[in-house]
C-alpha positions as a printed Julia matrix, in Angstrom:
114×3 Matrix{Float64}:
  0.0    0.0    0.0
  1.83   3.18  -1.05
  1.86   6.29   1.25
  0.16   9.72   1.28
  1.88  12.63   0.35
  2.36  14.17   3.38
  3.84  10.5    4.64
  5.7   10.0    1.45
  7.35  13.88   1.97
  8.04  12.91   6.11
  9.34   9.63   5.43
 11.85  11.18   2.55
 12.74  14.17   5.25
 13.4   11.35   7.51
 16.01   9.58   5.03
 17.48  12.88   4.38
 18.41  13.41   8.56
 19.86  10.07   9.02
 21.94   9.42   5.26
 22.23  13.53   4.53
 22.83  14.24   0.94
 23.12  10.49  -0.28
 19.2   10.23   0.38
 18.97  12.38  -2.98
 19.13   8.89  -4.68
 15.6    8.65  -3.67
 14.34  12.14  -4.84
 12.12  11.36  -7.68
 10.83   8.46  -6.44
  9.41   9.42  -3.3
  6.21   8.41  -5.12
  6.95   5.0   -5.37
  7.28   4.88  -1.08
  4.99   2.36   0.93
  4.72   0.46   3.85
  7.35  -2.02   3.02
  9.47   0.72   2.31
  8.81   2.43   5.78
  9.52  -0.67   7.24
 12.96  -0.99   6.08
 13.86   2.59   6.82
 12.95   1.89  10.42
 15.38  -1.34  10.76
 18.29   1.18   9.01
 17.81   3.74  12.13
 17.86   1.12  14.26
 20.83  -0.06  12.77
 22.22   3.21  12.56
 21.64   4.08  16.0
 23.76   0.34  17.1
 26.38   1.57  14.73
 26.45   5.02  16.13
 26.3    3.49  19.89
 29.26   1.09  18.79
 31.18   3.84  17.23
 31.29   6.31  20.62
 32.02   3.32  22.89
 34.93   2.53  20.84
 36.05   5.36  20.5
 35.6    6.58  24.26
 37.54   2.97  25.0
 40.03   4.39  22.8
 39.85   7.54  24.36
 40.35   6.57  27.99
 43.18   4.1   26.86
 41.39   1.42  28.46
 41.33  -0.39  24.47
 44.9    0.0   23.71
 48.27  -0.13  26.01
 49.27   3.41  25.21
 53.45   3.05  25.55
 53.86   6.79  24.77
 53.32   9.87  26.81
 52.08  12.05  24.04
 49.92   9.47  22.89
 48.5    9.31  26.41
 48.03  12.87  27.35
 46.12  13.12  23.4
 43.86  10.51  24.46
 43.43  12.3   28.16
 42.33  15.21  25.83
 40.02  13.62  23.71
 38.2   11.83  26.84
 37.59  15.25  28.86
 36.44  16.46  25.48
 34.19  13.7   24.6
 32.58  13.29  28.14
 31.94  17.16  28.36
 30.47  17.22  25.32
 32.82  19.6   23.42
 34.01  16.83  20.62
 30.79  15.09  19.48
 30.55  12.07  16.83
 29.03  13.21  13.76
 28.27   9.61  12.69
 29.63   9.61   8.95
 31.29   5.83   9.1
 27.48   5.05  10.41
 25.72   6.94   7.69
 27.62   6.01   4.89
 27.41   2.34   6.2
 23.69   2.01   6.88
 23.07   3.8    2.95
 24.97   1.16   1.18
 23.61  -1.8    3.91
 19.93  -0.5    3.1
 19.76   1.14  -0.52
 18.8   -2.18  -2.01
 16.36  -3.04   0.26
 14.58   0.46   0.0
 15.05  -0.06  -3.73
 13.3   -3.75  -3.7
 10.11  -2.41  -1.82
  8.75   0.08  -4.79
């Protein structure tokens, strides 16, 4: 069953937040949308969101040196840096491994439901 227009226009809006300018692909055929469609967009956030969630623990293991046996002091006062930075906020993930990853994982399978 294919959307309304004002689904059809939320749904795209929604693909354009979480894959940015790569959700263009999908531009003229916002028509074509549907259930199945919404469906699959909704297991790529979820996906995305486990990527993303990955992503900032690795990076905060990283970060706190607790994944790697830093051996050098620089190396160790960059990562002390990065973890005040991360846990106050100041450095923030912006998720583009994730986004680029979840596109190509999912572009088919939007592509199979018109």
């Amino acid at each position: 069953m294919y959307l309304e227009n004002a689904e059809r226009d939320a749904l795209y809006q929604v693909m354009r937040l979480l894959w940015g300018r790569y959700a263009e692909v999908f531009a003229d055929r916002t028509h074509r949308f549907n259930e199945m469609t919404v469906d699959v967009v909704q297991q790529a956030i979820e996906s995305h969101r486990t990527c993303n969630s990955e992503m900032l623990n690795l990076v905060s293991g990283l970060a706190s040196g607790a994944a790697i046996g830093a051996h050098r002091k620089w190396l160790r006062e960059a990562l002390g840096d990065i973890a005040g930075k991360l846990s106050s906020g100041t450095l923030k993930l912006n998720g583009q491994a994730c986004m680029v990853y979840t596109f190509s994982a999912y572009r088919t399978h939007i592509e199979l439901t018109f």
